[in-house]
C-alpha positions in Angstrom: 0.0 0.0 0.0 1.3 3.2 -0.2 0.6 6.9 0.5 -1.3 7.8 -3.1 -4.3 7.8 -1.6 -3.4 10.7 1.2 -1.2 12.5 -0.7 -4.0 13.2 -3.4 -6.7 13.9 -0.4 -6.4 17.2 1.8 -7.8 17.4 5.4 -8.9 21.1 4.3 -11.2 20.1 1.4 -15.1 20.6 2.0 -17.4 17.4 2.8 -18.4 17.8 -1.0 -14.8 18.0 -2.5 -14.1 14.9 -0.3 -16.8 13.0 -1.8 -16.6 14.2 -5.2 -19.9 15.5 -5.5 -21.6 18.8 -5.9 -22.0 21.5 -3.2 -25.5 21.5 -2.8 -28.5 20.6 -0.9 -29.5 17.7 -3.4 -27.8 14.6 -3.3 -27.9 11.1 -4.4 -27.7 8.9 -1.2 -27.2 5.8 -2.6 -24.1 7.7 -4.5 -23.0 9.1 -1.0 -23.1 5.6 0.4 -20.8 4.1 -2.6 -18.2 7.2 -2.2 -18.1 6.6 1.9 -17.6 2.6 1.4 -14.6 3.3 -1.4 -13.0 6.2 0.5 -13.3 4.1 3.8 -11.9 0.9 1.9 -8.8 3.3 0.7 -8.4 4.7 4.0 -8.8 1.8 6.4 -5.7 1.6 9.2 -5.1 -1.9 8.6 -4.2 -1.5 5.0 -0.9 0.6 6.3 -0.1 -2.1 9.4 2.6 -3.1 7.2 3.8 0.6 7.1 4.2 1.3 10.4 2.4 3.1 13.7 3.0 6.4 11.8 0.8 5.3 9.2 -1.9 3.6 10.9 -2.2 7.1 12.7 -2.5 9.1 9.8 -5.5 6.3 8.2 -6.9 6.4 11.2 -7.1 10.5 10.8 -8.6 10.5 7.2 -10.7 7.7 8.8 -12.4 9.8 11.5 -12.6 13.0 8.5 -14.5 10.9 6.2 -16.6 9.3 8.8 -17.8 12.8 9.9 -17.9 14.0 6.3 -20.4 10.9 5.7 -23.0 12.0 8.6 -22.9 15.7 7.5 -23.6 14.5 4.1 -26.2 12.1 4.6 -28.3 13.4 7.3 -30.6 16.3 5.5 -30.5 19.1 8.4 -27.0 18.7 9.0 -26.0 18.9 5.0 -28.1 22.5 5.1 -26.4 23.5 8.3 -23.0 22.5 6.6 -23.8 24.3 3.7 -25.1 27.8 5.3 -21.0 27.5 7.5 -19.6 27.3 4.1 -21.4 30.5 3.2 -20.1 32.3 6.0 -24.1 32.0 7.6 -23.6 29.5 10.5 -26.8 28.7 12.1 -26.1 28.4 15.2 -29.1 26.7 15.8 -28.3 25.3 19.5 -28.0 29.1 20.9 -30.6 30.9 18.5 -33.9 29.8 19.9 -35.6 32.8 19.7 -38.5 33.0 17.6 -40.4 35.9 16.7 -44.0 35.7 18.2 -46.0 35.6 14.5 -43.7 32.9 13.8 -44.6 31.2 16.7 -48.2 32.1 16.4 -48.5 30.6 13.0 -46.9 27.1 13.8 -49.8 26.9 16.8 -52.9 27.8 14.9 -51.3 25.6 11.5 -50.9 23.0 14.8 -54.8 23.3 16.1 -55.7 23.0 12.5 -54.3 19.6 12.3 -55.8 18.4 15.1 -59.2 19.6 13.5 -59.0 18.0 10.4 -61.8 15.3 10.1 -61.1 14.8 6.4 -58.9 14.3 3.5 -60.2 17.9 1.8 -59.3 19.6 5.1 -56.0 17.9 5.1 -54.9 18.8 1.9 -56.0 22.4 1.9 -54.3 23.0 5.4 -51.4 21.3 3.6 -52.3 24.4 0.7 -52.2 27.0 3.0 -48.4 25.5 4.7 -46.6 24.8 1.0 -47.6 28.6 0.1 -46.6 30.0 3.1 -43.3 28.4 2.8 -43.1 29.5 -0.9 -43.7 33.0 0.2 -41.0 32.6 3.0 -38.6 31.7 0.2 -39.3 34.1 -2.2 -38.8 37.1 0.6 -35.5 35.7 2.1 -34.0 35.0 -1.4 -34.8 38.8 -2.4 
């Protein structure tokens, strides 16, 4: 075995540039899932025993990065929280629990209407009413 595989990785590359796939929200899990098994299978420590402690160190570094890399990537939230860091808009979402109160009003009434609905009409055009809110939400933060 030999050092190929590290030498052409860099601990400072993104998640995406890691796993050679584009930096955006959509991804292809199953692709993801393929990309973590080869990268782990390149970087496993006991493919460097031979090579020394040094070595096994160093695989078991990349091993860890692409481990973490993997969860970022797969898990939806975490890949948009990733994502907003890497444009300089960290979320912060474990210290920022403040909500503003229409917010918060919204989310209980949209709340008591799903515990109203008695039908599939009501459901879908409570479900109306949610998908163009969240359009509208999107149009005004994008500009």
């Amino acid at each position: 075995m030999c050092w190929r595989f590290f030498i052409a990785m860099n601990l400072n590359d993104t998640d995406f540039q890691l796993f050679a796939v584009p930096a955006t929200f959509a991804q292809d899990r199953a692709a993801l899932d393929a990309r973590w098994k080869e990268l782990q299978r390149e970087a496993h420590p006991d493919r460097f025993a031979a090579q020394g402690a040094a070595a096994q160190r160093v695989a078991m570094q990349w091993s860890v990065r692409i481990n973490e890399a993997y969860q970022r990537l797969k898990d939806p939230i975490r890949r948009a929280s990733y994502i907003c860091e890497l444009h300089d808009a960290p979320l912060n979402a474990e210290n920022n629990t403040a909500m503003p109160p229409e917010f918060l009003m919204q989310q209980m009434e949209w709340r008591e209407a799903l515990d109203d609905v008695e039908d599939m009409a009501s459901l879908e055009k409570l479900q109306a009413e949610v998908e163009a809110a969240a359009r509208a939400h999107c149009r005004r933060s994008t500009g």
